[in-house]
Every structure is written in structure tokens, then in C-alpha cells.
Residue frames as a rotation matrix with the C-alpha (Angstrom) as fourth column:
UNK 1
0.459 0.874 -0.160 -10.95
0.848 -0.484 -0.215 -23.14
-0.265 -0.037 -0.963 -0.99
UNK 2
-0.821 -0.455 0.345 -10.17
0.509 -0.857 0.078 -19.60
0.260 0.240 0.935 -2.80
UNK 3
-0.551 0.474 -0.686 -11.30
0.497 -0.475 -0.727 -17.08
-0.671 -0.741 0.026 -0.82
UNK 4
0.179 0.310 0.934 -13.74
0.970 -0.213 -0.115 -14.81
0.164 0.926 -0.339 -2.96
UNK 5
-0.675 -0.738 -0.009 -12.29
0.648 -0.599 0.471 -11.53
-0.353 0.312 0.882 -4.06
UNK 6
0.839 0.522 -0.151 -14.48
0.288 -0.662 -0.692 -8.34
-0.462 0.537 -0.706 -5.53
UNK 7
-0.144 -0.773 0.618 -12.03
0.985 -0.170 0.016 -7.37
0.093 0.612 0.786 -8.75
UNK 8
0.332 0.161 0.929 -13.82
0.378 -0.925 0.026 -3.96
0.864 0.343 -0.368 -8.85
UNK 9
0.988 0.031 -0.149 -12.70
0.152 -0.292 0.944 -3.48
-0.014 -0.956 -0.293 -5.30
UNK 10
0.085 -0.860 0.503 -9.12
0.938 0.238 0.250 -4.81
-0.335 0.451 0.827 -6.32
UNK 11
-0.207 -0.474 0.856 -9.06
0.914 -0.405 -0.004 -2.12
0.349 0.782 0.517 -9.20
UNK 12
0.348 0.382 0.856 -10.05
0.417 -0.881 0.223 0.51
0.840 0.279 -0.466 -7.53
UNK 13
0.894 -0.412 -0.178 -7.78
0.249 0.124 0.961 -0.10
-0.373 -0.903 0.213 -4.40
UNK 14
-0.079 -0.876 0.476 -4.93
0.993 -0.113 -0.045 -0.47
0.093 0.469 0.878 -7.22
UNK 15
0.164 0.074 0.984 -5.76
0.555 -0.831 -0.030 3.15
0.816 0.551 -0.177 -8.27
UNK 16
0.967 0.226 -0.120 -5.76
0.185 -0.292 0.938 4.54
0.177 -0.929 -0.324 -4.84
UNK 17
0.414 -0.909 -0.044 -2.43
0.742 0.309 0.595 3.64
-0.527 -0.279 0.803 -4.20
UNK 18
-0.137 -0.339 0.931 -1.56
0.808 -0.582 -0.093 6.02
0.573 0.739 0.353 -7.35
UNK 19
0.506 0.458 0.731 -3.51
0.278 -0.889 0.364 8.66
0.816 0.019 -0.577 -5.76
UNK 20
0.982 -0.113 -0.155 -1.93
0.094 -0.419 0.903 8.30
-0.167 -0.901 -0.401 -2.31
UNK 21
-0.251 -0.965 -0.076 1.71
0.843 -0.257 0.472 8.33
-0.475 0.054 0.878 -3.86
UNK 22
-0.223 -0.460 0.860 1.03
0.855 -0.516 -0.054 11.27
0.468 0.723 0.508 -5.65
UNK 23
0.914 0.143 0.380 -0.26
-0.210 -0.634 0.744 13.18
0.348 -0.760 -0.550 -2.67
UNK 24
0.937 -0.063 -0.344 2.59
0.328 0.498 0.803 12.01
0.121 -0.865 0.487 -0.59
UNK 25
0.360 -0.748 -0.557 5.09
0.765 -0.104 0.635 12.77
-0.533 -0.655 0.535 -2.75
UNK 26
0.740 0.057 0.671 4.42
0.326 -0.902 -0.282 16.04
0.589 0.427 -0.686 -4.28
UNK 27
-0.257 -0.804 0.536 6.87
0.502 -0.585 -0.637 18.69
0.825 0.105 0.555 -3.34
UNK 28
-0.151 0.100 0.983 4.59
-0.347 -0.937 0.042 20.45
0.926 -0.334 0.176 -1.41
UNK 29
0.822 0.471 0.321 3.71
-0.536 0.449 0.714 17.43
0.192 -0.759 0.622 1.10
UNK 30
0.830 -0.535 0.159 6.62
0.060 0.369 0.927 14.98
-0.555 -0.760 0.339 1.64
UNK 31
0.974 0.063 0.220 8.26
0.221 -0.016 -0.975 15.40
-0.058 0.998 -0.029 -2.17
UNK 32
0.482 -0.633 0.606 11.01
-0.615 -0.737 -0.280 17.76
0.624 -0.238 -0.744 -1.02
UNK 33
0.534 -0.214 0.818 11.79
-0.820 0.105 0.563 15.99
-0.207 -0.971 -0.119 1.83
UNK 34
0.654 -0.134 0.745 12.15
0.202 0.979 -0.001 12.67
-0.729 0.151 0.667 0.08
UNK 35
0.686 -0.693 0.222 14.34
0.176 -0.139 -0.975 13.79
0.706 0.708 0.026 -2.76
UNK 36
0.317 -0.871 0.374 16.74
-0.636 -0.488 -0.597 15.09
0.703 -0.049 -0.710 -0.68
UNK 37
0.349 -0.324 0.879 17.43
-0.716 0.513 0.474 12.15
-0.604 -0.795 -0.053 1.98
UNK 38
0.897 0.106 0.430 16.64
0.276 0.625 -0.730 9.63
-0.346 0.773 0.531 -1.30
UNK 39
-0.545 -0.830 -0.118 19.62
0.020 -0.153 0.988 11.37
-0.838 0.536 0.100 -3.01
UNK 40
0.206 0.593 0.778 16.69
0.916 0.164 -0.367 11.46
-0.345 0.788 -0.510 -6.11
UNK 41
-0.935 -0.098 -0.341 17.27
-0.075 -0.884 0.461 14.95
-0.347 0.457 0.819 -8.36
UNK 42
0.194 0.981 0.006 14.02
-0.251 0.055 -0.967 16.20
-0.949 0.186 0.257 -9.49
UNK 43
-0.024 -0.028 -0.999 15.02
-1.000 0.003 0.024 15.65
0.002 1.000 -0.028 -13.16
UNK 44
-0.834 -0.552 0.002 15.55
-0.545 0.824 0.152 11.99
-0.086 0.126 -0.988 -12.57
UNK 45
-0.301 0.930 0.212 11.50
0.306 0.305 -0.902 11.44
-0.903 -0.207 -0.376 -12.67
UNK 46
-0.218 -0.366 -0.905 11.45
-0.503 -0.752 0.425 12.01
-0.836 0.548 -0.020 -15.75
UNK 47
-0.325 0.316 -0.891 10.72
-0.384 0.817 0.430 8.94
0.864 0.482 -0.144 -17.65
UNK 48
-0.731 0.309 0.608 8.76
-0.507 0.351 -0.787 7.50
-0.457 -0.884 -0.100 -14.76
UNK 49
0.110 0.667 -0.737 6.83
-0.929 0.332 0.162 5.24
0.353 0.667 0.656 -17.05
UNK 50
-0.058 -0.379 -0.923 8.59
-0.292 0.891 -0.348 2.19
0.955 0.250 -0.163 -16.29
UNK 51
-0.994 -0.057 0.097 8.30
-0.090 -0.117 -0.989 3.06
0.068 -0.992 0.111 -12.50
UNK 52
-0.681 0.640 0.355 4.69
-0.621 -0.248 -0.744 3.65
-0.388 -0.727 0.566 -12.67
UNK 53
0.286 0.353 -0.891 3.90
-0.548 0.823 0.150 0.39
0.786 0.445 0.429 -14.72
UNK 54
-0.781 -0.476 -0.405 5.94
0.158 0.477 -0.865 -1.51
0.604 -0.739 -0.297 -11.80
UNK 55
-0.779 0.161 0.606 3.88
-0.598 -0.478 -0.643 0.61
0.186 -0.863 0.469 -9.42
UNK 56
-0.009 0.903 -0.429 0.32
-0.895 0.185 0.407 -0.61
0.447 0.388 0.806 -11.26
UNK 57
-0.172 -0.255 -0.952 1.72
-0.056 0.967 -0.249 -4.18
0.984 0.010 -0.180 -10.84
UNK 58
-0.754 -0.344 -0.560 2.80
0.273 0.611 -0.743 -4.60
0.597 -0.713 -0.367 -7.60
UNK 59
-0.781 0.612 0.122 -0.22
-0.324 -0.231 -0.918 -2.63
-0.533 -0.757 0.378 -6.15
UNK 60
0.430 0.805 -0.410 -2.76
-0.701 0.583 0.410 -4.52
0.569 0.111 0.815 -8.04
UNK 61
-0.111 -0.267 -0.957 -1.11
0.065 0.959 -0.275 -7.59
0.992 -0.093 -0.089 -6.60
UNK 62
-0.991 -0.040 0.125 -0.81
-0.116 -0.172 -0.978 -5.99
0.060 -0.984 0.166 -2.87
UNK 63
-0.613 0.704 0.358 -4.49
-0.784 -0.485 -0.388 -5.37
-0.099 -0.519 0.849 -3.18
UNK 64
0.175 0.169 -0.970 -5.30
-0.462 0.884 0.071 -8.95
0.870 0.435 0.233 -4.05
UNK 65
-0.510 -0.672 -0.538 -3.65
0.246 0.485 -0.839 -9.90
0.825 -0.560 -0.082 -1.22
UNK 66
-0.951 0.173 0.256 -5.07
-0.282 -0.150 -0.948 -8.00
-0.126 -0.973 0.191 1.28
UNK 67
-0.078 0.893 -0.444 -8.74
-0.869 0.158 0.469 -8.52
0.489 0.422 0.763 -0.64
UNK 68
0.415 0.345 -0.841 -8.63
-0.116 0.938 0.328 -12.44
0.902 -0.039 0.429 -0.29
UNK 69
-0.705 -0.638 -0.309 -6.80
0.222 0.215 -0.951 -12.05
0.673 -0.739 -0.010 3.38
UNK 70
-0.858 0.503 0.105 -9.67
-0.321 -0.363 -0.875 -10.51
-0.402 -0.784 0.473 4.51
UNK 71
0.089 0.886 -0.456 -11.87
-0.690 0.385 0.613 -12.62
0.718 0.260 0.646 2.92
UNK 72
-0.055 -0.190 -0.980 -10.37
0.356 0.914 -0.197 -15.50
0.933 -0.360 0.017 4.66
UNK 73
-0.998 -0.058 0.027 -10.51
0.002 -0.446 -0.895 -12.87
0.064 -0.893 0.446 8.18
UNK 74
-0.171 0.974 -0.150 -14.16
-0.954 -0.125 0.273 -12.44
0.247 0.190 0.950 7.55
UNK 75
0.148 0.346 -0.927 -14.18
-0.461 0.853 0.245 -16.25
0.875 0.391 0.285 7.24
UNK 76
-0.078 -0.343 -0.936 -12.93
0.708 0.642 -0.295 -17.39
0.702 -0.685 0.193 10.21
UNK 77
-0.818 0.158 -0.553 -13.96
0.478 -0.347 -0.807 -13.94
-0.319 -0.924 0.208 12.96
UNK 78
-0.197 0.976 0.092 -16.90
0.938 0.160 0.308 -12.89
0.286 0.146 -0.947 11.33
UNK 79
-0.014 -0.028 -1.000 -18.35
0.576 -0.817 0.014 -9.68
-0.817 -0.576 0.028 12.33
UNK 80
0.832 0.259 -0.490 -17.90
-0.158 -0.736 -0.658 -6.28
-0.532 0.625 -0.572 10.58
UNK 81
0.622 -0.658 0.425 -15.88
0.746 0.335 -0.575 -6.52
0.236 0.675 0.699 7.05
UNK 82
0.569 -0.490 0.661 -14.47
-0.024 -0.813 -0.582 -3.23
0.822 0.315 -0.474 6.92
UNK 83
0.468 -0.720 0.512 -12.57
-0.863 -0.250 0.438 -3.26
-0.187 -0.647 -0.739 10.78
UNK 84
0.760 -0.287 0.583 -11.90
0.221 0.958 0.184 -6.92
-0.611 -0.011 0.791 9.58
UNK 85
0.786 -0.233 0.572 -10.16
0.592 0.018 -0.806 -5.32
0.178 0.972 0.152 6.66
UNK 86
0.543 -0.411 0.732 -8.60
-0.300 -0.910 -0.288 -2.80
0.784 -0.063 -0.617 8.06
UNK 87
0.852 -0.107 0.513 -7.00
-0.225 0.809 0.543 -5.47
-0.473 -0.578 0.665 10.50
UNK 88
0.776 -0.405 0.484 -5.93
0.579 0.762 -0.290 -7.38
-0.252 0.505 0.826 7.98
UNK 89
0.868 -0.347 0.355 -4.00
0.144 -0.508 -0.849 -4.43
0.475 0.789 -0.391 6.52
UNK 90
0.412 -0.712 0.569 -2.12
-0.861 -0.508 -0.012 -3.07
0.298 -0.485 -0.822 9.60
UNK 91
0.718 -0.473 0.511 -1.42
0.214 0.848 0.485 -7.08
-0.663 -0.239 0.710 10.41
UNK 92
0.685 -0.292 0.667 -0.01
0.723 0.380 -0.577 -7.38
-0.085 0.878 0.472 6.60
UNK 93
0.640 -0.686 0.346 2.00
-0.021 -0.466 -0.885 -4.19
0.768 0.559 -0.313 6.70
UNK 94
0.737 -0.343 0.583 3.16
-0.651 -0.128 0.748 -4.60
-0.182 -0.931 -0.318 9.88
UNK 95
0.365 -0.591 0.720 4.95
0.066 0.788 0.613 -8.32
-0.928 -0.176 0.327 9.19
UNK 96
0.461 -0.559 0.689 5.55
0.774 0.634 -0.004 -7.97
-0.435 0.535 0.724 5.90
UNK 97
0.776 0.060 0.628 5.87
0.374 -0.845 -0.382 -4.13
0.507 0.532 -0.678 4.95
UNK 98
0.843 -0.156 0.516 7.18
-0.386 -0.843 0.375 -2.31
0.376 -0.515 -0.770 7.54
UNK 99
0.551 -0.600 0.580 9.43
-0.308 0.500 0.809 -5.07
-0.776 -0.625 0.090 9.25
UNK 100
0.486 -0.553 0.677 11.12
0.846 0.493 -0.204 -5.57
-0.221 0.672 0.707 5.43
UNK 101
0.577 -0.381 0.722 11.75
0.110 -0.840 -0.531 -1.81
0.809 0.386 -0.443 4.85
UNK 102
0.929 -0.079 0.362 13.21
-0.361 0.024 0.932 -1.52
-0.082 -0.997 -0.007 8.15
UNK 103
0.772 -0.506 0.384 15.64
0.221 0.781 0.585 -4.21
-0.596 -0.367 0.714 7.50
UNK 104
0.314 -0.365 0.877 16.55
0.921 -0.108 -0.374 -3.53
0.231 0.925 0.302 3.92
UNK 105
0.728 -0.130 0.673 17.29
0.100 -0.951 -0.292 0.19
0.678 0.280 -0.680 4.95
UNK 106
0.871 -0.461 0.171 19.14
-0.205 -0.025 0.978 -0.77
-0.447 -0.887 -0.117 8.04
UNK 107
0.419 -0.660 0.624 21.47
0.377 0.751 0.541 -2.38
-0.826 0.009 0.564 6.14
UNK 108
0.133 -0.248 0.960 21.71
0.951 -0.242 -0.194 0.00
0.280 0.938 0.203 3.30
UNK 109
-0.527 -0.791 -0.309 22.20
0.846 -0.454 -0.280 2.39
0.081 -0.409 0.909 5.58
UNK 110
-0.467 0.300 0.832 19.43
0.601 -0.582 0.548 4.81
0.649 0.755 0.092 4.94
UNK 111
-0.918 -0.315 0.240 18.51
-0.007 -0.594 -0.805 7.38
0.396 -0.741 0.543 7.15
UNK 112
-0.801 0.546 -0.247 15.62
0.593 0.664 -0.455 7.01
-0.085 -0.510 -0.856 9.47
UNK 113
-0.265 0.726 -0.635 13.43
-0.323 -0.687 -0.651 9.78
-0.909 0.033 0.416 8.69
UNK 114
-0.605 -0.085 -0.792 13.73
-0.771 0.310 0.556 7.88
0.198 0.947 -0.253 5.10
UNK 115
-0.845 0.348 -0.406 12.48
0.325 0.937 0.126 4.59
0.425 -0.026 -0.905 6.66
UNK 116
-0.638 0.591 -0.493 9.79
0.413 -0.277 -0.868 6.14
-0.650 -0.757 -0.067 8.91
UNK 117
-0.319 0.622 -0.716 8.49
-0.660 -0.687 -0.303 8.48
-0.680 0.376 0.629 5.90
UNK 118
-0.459 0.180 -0.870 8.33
-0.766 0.417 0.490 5.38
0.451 0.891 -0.054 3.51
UNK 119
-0.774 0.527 -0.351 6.72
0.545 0.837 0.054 2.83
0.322 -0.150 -0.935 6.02
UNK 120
-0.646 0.679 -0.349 4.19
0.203 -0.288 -0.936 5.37
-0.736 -0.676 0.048 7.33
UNK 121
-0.411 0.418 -0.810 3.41
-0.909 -0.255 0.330 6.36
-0.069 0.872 0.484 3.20
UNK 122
-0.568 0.152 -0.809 2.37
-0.186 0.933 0.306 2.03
0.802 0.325 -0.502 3.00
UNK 123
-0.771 0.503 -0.390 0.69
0.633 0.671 -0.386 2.23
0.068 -0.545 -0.836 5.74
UNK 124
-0.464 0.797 -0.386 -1.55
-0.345 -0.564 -0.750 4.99
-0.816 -0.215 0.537 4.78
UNK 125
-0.276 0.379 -0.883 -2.07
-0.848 0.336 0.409 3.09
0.452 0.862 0.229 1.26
UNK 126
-0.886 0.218 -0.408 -3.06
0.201 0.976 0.084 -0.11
0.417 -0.008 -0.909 2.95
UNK 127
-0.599 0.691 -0.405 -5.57
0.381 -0.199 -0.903 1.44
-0.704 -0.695 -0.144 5.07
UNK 128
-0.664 0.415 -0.623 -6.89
-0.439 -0.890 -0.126 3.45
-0.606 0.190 0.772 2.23
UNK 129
-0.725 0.130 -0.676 -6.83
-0.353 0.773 0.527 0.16
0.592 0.621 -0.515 0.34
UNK 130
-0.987 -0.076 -0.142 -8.17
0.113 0.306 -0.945 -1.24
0.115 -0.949 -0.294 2.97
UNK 131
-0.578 0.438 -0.689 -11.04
-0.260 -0.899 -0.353 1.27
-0.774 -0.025 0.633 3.08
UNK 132
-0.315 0.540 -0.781 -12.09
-0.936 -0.312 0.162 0.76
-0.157 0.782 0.604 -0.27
UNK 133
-0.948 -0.088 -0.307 -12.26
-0.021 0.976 -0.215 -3.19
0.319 -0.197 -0.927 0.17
UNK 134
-0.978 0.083 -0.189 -13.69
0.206 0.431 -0.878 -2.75
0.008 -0.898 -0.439 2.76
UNK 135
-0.476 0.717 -0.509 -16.66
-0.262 -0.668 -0.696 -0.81
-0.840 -0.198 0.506 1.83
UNK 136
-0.501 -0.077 -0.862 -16.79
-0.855 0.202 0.478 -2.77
0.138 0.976 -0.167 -1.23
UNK 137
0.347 0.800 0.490 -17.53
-0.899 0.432 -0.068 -6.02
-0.266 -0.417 0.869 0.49
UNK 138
-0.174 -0.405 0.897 -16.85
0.086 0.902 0.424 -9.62
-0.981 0.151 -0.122 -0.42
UNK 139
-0.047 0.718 0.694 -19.00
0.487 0.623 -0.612 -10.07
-0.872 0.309 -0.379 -2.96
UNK 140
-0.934 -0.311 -0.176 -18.94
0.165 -0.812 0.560 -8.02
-0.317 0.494 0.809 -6.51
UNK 141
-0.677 0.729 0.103 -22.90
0.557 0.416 0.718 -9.21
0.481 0.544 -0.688 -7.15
């Protein structure tokens, strides 16, 4: 069984994700902050084409994911979609976000206000994702 999936939800979850990185890390909200733990120079954003094709990808794919997870939540506790969704998200970043950045920075050393400011930025994009899923619905008909 494939779970069913609203695409227009999908694509418009993908976009989101843009919108909350570019709030997040403007200059004037966390921007600053992150360049300078990151070790990033502002010039180095500069060609950020190749970064925000990657981005497109991997958050059209995240939002797939959580889409048909919470179809299959929906399927199996019923009830209301949207807290189902929003579930599903803080499950999904929890085990697979948050508990991979965590690791991967322990071990690269990176400083914890770094790990804290980049798993709390994924968990406001899943939720927003989330959100828009959710309020979308299963169904695109």
C-alpha cells in the first residue's frame, strides 16, 4: 500500500522551508550569529546556486516523507490530521534530524550553540511543513 500524498501540499511545504531558512538566517535574526561560529565569511554565499538547488532537493524529499508518514499516522490513529502531522514531524526530527546533527557535530567538534541553533532551525521547518500538510489534508481532490 502507498500511502496517498497531496503533491500541492509537498510543493508548497518544499517552498516553506526556503522561506524559513531565509528568515533564520538573515543577519538580522540568527545570520550573524551563524557565520561566525560556522567559520562562513559573508562573501562565501555568493554563488549559492548550487546550495539552494541541493536545498530544493532535499526539502522536497523531506516533505514527502513527512506527507506519506502522516498519511500512514492518520491511517493507523485516526483522529485530527494536522496534530497527527505535526506528531509525525517532531517524531521524524527528533530520531532522525536532531539525534544525526548532534552526533555529526559532536564529533566534528562544533560548538553547541551551532548544534542547538541548527536543530531548533529543522525543527521549526518541520512544523511549518508540517502545518502546511497538515492543513492541506490527505487528499489533493
Amino acid at each position: 500500500m502507498v500511502p496517498e500524498i497531496n503533491v500541492w501540499a509537498v510543493i508548497v511545504a518544499t517552498i516553506s522551508t526556503m522561506v524559513v531558512g531565509s528568515i533564520w538566517y538573515t543577519p538580522k535574526v540568527f545570520g550573524n550569529y551563524w557565520m561566525k561560529v560556522a567559520k562562513v565569511s559573508p562573501g562565501e554565499g555568493k554563488n549559492a546556486v548550487r546550495p539552494i538547488i541541493i536545498t530544493l532537493i532535499v526539502s522536497f524529499i523531506s516533505a514527502w516523507v513527512l506527507a506519506g508518514s502522516a498519511a500512514i499516522a492518520q491511517d493507523f490513529y485516526g483522529g485530527n490530521f494536522l496534530w497527527n502531522t505535526a506528531l509525525t514531524a517532531v517524531i521524524l526530527w527528533a530520531g532522525f534530524t536532531a539525534a544525526r546533527f548532534v552526533t555529526h557535530d559532536a564529533f566534528e567538534g562544533r560548538p553547541a550553540g551551532l548544534t542547538v541553533l541548527n536543530i531548533v532551525h529543522e525543527l521549526v521547518t518541520f512544523l511549518v511543513m508540517a502545518l502546511i500538510i497538515g492543513l492541506f489534508g490527505i487528499s489533493a481532490a
